[in-house]
C-alpha positions as CSV (number, residue, x, y, z in Angstrom):
1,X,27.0,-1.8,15.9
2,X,30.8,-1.0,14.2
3,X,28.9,0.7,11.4
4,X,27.2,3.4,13.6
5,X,30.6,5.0,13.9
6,X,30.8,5.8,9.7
7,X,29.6,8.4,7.1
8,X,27.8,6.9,4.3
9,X,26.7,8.9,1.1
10,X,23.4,8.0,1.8
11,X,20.8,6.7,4.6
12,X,18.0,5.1,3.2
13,X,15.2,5.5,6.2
14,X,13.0,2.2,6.5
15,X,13.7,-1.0,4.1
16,X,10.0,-1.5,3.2
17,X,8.1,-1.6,-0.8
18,X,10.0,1.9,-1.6
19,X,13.2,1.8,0.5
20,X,14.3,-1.5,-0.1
21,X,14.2,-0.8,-3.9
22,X,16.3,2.7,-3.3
23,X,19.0,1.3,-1.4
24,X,19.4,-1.1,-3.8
25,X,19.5,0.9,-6.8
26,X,21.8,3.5,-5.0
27,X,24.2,0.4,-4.1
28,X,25.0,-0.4,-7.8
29,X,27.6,2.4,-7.7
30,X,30.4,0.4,-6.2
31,X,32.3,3.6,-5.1
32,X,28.4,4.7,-3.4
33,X,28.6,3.7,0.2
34,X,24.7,3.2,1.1
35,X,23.0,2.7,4.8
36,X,19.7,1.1,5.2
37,X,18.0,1.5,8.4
38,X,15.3,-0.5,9.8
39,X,13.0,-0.6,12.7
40,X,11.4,-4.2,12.8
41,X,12.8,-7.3,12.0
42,X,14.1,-10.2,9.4
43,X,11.7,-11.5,6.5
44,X,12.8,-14.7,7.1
45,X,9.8,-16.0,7.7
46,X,8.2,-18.8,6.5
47,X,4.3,-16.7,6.8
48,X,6.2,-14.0,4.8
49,X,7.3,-16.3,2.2
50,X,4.2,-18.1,1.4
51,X,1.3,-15.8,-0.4
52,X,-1.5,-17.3,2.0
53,X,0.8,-16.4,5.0
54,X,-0.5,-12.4,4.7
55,X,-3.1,-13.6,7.6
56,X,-0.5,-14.8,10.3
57,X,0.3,-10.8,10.1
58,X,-2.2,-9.2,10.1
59,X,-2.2,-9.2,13.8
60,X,1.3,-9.7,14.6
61,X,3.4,-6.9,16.4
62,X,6.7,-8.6,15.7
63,X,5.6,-8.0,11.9
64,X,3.2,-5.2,12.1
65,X,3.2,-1.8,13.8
66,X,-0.6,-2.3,14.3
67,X,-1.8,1.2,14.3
68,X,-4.9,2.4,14.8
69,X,-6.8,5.9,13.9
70,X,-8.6,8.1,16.3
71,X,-12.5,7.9,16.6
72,X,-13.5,9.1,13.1
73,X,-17.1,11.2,13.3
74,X,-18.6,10.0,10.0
75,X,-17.9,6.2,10.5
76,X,-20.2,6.0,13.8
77,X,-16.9,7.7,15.9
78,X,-14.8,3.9,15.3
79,X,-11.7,3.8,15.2
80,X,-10.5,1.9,12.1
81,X,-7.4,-0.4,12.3
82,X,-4.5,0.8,10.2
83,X,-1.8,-2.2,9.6
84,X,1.9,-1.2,8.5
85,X,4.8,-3.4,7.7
86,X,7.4,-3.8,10.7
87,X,9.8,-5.6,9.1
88,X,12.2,-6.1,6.3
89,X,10.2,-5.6,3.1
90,X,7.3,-3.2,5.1
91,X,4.1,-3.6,3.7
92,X,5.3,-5.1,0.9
93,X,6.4,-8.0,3.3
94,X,2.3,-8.5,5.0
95,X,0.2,-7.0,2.1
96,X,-2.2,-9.4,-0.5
97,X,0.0,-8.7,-3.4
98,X,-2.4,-7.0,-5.7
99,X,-0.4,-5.4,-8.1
100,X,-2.3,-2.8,-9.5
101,X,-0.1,0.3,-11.3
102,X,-3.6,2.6,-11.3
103,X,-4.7,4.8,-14.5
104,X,-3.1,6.9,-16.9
105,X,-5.4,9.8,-15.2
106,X,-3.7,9.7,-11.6
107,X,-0.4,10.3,-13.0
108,X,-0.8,13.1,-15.6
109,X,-2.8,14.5,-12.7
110,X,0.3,14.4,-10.3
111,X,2.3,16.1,-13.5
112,X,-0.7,18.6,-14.1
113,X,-0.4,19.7,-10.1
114,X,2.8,21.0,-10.9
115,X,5.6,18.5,-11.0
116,X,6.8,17.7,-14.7
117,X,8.4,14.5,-15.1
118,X,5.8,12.2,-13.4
119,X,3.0,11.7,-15.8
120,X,2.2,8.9,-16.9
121,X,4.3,8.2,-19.5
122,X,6.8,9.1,-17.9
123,X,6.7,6.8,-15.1
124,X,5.5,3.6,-17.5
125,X,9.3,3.0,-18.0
126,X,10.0,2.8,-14.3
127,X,7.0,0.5,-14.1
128,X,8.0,-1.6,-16.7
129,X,12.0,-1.5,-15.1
130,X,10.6,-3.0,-12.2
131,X,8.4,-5.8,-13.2
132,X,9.2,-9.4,-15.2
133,X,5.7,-10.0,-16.3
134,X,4.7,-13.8,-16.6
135,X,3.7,-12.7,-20.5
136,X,7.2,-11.2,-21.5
137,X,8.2,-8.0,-22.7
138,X,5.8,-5.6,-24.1
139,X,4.6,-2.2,-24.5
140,X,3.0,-1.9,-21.4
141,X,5.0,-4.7,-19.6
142,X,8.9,-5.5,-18.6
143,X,10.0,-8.4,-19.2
144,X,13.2,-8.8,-17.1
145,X,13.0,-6.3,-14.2
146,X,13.4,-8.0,-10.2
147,X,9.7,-8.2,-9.0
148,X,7.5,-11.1,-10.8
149,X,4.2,-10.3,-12.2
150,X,1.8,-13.1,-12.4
151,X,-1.7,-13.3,-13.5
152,X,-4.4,-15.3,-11.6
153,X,-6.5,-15.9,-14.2
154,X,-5.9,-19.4,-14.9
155,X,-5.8,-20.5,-11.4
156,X,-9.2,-18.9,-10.2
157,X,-12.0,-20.6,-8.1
158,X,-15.2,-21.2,-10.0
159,X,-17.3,-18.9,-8.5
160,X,-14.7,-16.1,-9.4
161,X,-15.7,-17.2,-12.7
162,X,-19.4,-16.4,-12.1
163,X,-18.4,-13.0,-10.8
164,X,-17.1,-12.3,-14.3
165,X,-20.1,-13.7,-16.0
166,X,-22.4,-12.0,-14.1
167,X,-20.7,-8.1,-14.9
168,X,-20.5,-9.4,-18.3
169,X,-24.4,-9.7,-18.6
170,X,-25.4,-6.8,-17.2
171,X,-23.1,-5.3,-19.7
172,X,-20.1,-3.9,-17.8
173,X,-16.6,-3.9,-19.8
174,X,-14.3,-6.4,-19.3
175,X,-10.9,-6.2,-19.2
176,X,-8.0,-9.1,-19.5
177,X,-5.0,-6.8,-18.0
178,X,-5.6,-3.9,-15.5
179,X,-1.9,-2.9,-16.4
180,X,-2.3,-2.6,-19.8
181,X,-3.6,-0.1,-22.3
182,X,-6.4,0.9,-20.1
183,X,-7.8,0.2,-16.3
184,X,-11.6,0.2,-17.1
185,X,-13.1,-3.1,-16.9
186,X,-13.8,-6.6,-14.4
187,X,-11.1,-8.9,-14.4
188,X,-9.1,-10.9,-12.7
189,X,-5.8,-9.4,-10.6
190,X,-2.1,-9.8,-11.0
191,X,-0.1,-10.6,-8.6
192,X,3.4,-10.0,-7.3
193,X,4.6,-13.5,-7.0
194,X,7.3,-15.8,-8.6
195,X,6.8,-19.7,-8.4
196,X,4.1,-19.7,-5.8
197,X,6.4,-17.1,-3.5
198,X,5.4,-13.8,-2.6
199,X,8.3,-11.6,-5.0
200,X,8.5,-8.8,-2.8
201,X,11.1,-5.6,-3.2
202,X,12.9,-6.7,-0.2
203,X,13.5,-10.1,-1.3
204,X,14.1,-9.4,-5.4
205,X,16.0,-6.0,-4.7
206,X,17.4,-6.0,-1.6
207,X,18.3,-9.9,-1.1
208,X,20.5,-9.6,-3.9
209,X,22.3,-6.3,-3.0
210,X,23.2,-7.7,0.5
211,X,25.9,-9.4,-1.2
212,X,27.7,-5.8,-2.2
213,X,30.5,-4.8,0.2
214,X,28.9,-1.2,-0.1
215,X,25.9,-1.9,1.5
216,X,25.0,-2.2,4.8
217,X,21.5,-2.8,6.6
218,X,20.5,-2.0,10.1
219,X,17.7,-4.0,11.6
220,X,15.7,-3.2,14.7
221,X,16.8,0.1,14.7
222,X,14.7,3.1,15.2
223,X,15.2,6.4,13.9
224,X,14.7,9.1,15.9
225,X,15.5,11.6,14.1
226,X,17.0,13.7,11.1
227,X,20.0,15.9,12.2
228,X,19.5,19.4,10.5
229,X,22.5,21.8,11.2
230,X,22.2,25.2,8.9
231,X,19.7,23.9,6.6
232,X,20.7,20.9,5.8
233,X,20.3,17.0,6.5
234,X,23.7,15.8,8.5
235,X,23.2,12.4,9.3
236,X,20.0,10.5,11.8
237,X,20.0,9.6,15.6
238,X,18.9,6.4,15.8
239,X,18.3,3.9,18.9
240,X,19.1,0.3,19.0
241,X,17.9,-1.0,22.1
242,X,19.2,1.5,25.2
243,X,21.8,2.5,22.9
244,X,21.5,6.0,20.6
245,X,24.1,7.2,18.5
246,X,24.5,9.4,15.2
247,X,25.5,8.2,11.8
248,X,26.9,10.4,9.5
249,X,25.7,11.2,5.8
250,X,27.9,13.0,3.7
251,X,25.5,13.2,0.8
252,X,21.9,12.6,1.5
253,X,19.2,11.0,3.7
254,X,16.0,9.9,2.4
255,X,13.3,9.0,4.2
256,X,10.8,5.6,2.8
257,X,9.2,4.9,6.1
258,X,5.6,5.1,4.6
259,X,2.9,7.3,4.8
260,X,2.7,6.9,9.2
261,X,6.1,7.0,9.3
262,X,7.8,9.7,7.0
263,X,5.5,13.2,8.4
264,X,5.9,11.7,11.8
265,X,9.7,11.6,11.4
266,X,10.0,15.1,9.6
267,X,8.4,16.5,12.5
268,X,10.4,14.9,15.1
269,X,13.0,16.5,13.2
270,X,11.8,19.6,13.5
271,X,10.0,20.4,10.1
272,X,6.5,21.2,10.2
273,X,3.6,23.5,11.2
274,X,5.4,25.1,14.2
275,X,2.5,24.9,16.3
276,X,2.4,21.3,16.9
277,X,6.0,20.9,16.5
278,X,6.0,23.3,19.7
279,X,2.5,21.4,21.5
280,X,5.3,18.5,21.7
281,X,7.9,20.8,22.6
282,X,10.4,20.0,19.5
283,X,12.3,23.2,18.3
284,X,11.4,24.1,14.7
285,X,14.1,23.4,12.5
286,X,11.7,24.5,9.1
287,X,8.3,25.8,9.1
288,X,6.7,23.4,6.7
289,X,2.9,23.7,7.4
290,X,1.9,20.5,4.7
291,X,4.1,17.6,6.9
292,X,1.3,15.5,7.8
293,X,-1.5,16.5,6.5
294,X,-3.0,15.5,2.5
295,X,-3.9,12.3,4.3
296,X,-5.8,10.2,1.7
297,X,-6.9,6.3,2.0
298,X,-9.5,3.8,0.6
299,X,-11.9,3.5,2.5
300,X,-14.5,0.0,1.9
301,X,-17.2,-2.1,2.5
302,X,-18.1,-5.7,1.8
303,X,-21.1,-7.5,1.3
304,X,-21.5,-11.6,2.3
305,X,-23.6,-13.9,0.2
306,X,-24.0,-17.3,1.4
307,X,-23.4,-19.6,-1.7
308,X,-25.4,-22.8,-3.3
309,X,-22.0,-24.5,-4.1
310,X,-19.0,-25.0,-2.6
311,X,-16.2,-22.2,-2.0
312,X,-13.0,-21.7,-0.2
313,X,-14.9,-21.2,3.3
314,X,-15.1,-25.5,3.8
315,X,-11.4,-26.3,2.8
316,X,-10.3,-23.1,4.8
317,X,-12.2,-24.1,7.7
318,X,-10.8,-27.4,8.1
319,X,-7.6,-29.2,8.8
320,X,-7.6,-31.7,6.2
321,X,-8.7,-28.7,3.5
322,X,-5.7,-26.4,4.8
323,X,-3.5,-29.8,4.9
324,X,-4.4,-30.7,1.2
325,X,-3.6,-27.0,-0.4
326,X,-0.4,-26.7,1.7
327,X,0.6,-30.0,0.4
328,X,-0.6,-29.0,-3.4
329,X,1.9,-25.7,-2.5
330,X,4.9,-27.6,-1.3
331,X,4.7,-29.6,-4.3
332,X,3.6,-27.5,-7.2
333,X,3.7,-23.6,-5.7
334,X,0.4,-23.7,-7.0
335,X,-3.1,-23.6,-5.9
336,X,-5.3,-21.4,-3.2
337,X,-1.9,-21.0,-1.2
338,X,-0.1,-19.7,-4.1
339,X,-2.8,-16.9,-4.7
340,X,-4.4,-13.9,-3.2
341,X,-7.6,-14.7,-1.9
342,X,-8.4,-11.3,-3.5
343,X,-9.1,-12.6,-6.5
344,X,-11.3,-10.7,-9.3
345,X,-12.5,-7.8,-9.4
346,X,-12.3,-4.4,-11.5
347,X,-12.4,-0.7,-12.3
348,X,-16.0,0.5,-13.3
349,X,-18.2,3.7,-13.5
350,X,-20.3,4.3,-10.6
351,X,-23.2,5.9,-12.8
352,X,-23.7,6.1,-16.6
353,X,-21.6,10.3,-16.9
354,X,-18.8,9.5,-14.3
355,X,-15.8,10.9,-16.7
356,X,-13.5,7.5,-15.8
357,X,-14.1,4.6,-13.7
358,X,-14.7,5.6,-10.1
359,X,-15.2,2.6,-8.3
360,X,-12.9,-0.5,-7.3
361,X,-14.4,-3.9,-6.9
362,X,-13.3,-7.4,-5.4
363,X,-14.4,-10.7,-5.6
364,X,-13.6,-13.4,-3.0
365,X,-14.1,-16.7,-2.8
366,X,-14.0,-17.0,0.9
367,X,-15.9,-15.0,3.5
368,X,-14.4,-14.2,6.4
369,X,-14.7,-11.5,9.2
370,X,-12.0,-9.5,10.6
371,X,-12.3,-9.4,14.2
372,X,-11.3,-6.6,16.3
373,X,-9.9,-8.9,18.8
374,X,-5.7,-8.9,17.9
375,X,-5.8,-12.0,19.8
376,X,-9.0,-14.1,17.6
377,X,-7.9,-15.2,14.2
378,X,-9.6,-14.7,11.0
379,X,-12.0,-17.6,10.5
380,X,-14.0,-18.3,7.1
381,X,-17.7,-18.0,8.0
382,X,-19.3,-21.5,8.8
383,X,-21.1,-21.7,5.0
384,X,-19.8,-21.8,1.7
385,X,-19.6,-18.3,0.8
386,X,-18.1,-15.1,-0.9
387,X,-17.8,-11.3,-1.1
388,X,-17.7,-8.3,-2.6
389,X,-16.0,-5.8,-1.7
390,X,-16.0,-1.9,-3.0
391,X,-14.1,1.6,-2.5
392,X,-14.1,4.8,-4.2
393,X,-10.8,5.1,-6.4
394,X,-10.2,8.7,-6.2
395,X,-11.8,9.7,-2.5
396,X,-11.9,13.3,-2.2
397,X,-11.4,13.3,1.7
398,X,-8.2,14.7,3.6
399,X,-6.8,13.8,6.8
400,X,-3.8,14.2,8.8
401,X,-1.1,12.3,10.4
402,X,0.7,13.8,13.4
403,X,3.2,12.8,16.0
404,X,1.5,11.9,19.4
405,X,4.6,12.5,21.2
406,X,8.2,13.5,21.4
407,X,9.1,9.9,21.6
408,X,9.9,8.4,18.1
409,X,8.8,4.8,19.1
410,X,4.8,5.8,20.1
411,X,2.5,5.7,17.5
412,X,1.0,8.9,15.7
413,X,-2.6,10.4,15.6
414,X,-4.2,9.2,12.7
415,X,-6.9,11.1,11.5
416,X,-8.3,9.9,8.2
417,X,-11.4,12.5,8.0
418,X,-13.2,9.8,5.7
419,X,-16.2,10.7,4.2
420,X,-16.1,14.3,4.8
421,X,-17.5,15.4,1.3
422,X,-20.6,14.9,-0.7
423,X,-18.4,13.2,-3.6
424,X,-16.8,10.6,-1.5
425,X,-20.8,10.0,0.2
426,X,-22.2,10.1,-3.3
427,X,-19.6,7.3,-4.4
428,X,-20.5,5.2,-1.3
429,X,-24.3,5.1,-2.6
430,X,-23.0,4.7,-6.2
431,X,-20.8,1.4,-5.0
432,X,-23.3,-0.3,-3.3
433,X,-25.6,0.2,-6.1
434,X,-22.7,-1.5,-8.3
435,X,-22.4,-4.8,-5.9
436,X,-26.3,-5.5,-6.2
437,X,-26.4,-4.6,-9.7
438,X,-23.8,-7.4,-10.1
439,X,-25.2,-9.6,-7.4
440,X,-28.5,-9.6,-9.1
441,X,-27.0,-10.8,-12.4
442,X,-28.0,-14.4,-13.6
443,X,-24.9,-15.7,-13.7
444,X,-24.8,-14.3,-9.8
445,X,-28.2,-15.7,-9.0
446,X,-27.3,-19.2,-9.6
447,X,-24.5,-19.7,-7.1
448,X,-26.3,-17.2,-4.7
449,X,-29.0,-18.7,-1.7
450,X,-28.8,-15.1,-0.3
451,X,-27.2,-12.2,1.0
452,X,-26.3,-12.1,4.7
453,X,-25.8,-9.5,7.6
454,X,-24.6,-7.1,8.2
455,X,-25.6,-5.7,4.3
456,X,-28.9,-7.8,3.9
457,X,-31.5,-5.2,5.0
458,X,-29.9,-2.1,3.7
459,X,-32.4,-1.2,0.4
460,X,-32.3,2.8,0.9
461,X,-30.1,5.0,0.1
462,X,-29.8,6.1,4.4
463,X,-29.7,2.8,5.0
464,X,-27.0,1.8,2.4
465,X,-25.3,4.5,4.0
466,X,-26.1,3.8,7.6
467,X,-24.4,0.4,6.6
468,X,-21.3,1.8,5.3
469,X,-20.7,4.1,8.3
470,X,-20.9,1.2,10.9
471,X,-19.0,-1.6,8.6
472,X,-16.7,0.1,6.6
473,X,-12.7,-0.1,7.1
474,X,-9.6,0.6,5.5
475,X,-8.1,-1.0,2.7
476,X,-4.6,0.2,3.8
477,X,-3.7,2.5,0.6
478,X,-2.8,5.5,3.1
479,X,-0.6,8.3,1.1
480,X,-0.2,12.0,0.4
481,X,1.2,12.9,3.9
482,X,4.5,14.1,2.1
483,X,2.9,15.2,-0.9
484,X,4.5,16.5,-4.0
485,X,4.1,20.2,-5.0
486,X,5.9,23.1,-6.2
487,X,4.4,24.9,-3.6
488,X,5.6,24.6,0.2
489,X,2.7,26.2,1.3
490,X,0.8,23.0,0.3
491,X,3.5,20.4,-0.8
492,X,6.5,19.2,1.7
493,X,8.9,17.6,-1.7
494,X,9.6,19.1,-5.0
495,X,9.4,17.4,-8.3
496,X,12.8,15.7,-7.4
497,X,11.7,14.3,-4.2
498,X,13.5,17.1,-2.2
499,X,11.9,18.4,0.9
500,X,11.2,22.1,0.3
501,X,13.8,24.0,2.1
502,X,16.1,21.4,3.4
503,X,19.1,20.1,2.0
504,X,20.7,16.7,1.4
505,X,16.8,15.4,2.2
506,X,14.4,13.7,0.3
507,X,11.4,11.6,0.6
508,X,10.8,8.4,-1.5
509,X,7.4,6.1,-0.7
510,X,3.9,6.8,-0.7
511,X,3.5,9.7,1.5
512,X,4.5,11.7,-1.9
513,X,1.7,11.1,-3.4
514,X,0.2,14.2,-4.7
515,X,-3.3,12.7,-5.1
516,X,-4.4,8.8,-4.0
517,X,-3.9,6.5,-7.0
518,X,-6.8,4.3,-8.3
519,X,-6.1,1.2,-6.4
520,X,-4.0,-0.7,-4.7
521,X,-0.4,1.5,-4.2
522,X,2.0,-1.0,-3.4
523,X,3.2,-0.8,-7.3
524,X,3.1,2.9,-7.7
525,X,5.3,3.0,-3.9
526,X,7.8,0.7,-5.5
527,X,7.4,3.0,-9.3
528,X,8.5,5.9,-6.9
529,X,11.5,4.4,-5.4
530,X,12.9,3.5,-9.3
531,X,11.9,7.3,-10.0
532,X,13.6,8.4,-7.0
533,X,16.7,6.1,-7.6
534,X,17.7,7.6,-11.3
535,X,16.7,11.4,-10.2
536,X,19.8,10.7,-7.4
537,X,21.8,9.1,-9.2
538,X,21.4,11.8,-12.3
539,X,22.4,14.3,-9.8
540,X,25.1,12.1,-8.2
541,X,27.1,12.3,-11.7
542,X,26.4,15.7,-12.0
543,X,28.2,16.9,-9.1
């Protein structure tokens, strides 16, 4: 650990969606000396490689920090599993690779809260920096940038094709590119993979840089915390094993360890509400009340149908199925093992006056359950069938994310608060409405020889409810735990990513997020780190 014992102009804190991409960006500079600090492990993996591989991590704690929240009240007092990348290329590394940038509304609301320079057409050209769309350059698309976009749309299963029917009929919008002009609509997803291989920011950013003299990466290495002297950010302590030692930054540190990870480092660095920083008996460095708390998440439910033909439960199910599609992978990076099993889907109105669409749907070909048991792996249900799946886009809940303990390697206290107001209930009734709206469709009816448990029964509006509470989970979108503000009241970072009141110290990932983007946020976390990276650098040549 020879580089422990030098100053670099910046430490980039966590090498996941957002870091990875800053670290890079921030290496270009050759003169730039640029530390990236990691906590879990190599990508190398084959599971993180292939696009169907997602599942081999989902309960893996060599991959996956595995958190879990507290009992939440108004989900029958579960608590709700909360997965995070642990590993080169975070999230970004285990996720489904939706890649969804959200509508033109979340944005110019982030700019309307009060920090200029991140509506939406303002962030459109990071977007478009950052992807190499399978379509080419466009108005709405790059054509060159490091992570691949690729539309499913041609590679579908059938019965994906019958969900699209079936929202056409009963008169729902369609909508050809989620990323495009407009979000509104049911469709089919892109994805973030080149060739049949997941095209993570670790491996199209970061890979690359690694080759830069300027560079350097720490792996399985926690931080434990930012060193503040007078104000400002000095350097980290980090812990390798039984060893701890302090690495210098002589311009700034930024932290991109995610939504869990960022409050609960600020506040094992002293900044935050005083109170808890002092239940945990850390000094207060900087009373900054909003560290940890603008919790926001998408919370969802799905609903099994059992199917009159065939779907991706049989060939899942068995050996000579899973045999055939990895061998149609090996040799063409194509087929089910190429894709998301997330499939279609799409961004519709909830009832007739909703101002914008309000709900998120997807279709998949495959129904499966997600046991509770880390050790039980996730098995297709033993019929051919599907589901759909719904959240709110814009859920109006708040929760919190605190530090559990002194010690940086224990997990936080997780505290969602989901469904905590009217809207976000309302929304639940207005989704499940949605599903058997579509479900009822003709073009549904025909592939469909019923709906099954848990959601069969539920025809009321308590008992839709009732449903929700006891089946819902997380769609792991958690952000807003760092959130963007002028105020430091109610904000933790500025407009430019500074944390209010510290020097030399910024955030860059999701935990910025001033309000939850409608859906998926692994593309708006990597549109932050490109933001982040030319506000830096702007200020680099500045100075």
């Amino acid at each position: 650990m020879s580089a422990m014992g030098e100053a670099y102009d910046y430490i980039v804190v966590g090498a996941g969606s957002a870091g990875s991409i800053l670290a890079a960006r921030l290496s270009e500079r050759p003169q730039t000396r640029v530390l990236l600090v990691e906590a879990g492990g190599s990508d190398n993996s084959f599971w993180l490689k292939i696009p169907i591989g997602y599942a081999k991590s989902y309960y893996n704690p060599q991959t996956n920090w595995m958190y879990w929240t507290e009992p939440e009240a108004n989900v029958d007092g579960r608590k709700l599993y909360a997965p995070r990348g642990k590993v080169i290329g975070g999230s970004g590394a285990i996720n489904a690779m939706i890649f969804v940038r959200g509508a033109r509304e979340d944005f110019d609301d982030w700019r309307a809260a009060g920090n200029p320079g991140w509506g939406y057409d303002d962030v459109l050209p990071a977007f478009r920096r950052l992807e190499s769309h399978a379509g080419g350059a466009s108005p709405w698309h790059g054509g060159d940038g490091p992570i691949a976009v690729t539309p499913m749309r041609d590679g579908i299963h059938p019965v994906s094709r019958a969900f699209l029917d079936g929202c056409k009929e009963i008169g729902l919008p369609e909508n050809p590119d989620f990323n495009g002009e407009r979000i509104e609509g049911a469709g089919v997803y892109d994805i973030n993979v080149r060739r049949g291989i997941r095209s993570s920011s670790s491996r199209e950013y970061l890979r690359p840089a690694l080759r830069r003299p300027n560079l350097t990466v720490l792996k399985d290495t926690l931080v434990e915390r930012v060193r503040i002297e007078a104000g400002r950010a000095v350097g980290i302590e980090v812990r390798r094993g039984t060893e701890t030692r302090f690495i210098a930054a002589r311009g700034e540190v930024i932290l991109s360890a995610g939504a869990f990870g960022t409050p609960t480092l600020l506040q094992l660095s002293g900044i935050g509400d005083g109170a808890h920083l002092a239940s945990l008996g850390v000094a207060t460095r900087h009373y900054l009340p909003a560290v940890g708390r603008n919790l926001q998440d998408h919370l969802c439910a799905s609903f099994y149908y059992e199917s009159r033909v065939p779907t991706l439960n049989g060939p899942f199910a068995s050996l000579f199925g899973q045999m055939r599609y990895a061998a149609q992978w090996a040799l063409t990076r194509s087929g089910p093992f190429a894709m998301s099993v997330n499939q279609a889907g799409g961004f519709l109105r909830g009832r007739p006056d909703a101002p914008r669409p309000n709900i998120q749907l997807y279709f998949n070909p495959l129904s499966y359950r997600i046991p509770n048991d880390p050790n039980a792996g996730l098995k297709p249900e033993p019929y051919p069938g599907f589901l759909l799946c719904f959240n709110a886009c814009r859920p109006t809940s708040r929760g919190t994310v605190m530090a559990a303990s002194p010690d940086p390697g224990a997990a936080p206290s997780i505290r969602p608060n989901y469904l905590s107001t009217e809207q976000d209930i309302a929304e639940v009734l207005e989704g499940a409405r949605l599903m058997r709206r579509i479900a009822g469709s003709p073009a549904m009816r025909r592939i469909t020889r019923e709906e099954r448990e848990p959601s069969r029964d539920a025809v009321t509006d308590d008992e839709l409810l009732a449903f929700f509470r006891a089946n819902c989970g997380s769609i792991y979108h958690p952000c807003g735990t760092a959130a963007m503000g002028p105020d430091p009241a109610t904000s933790v970072v500025d407009a430019k990513l500074r944390v209010h009141g510290i020097d030399r110290l910024r955030v860059a990932d999701a935990s910025i997020f001033p309000n939850i983007t409608s859906g998926n946020i692994n593309a708006p976390t990597m549109m932050v780190a490109e933001m982040a990276a030319q506000v830096i650098a702007g200020g680099a040549r500045r100075s």
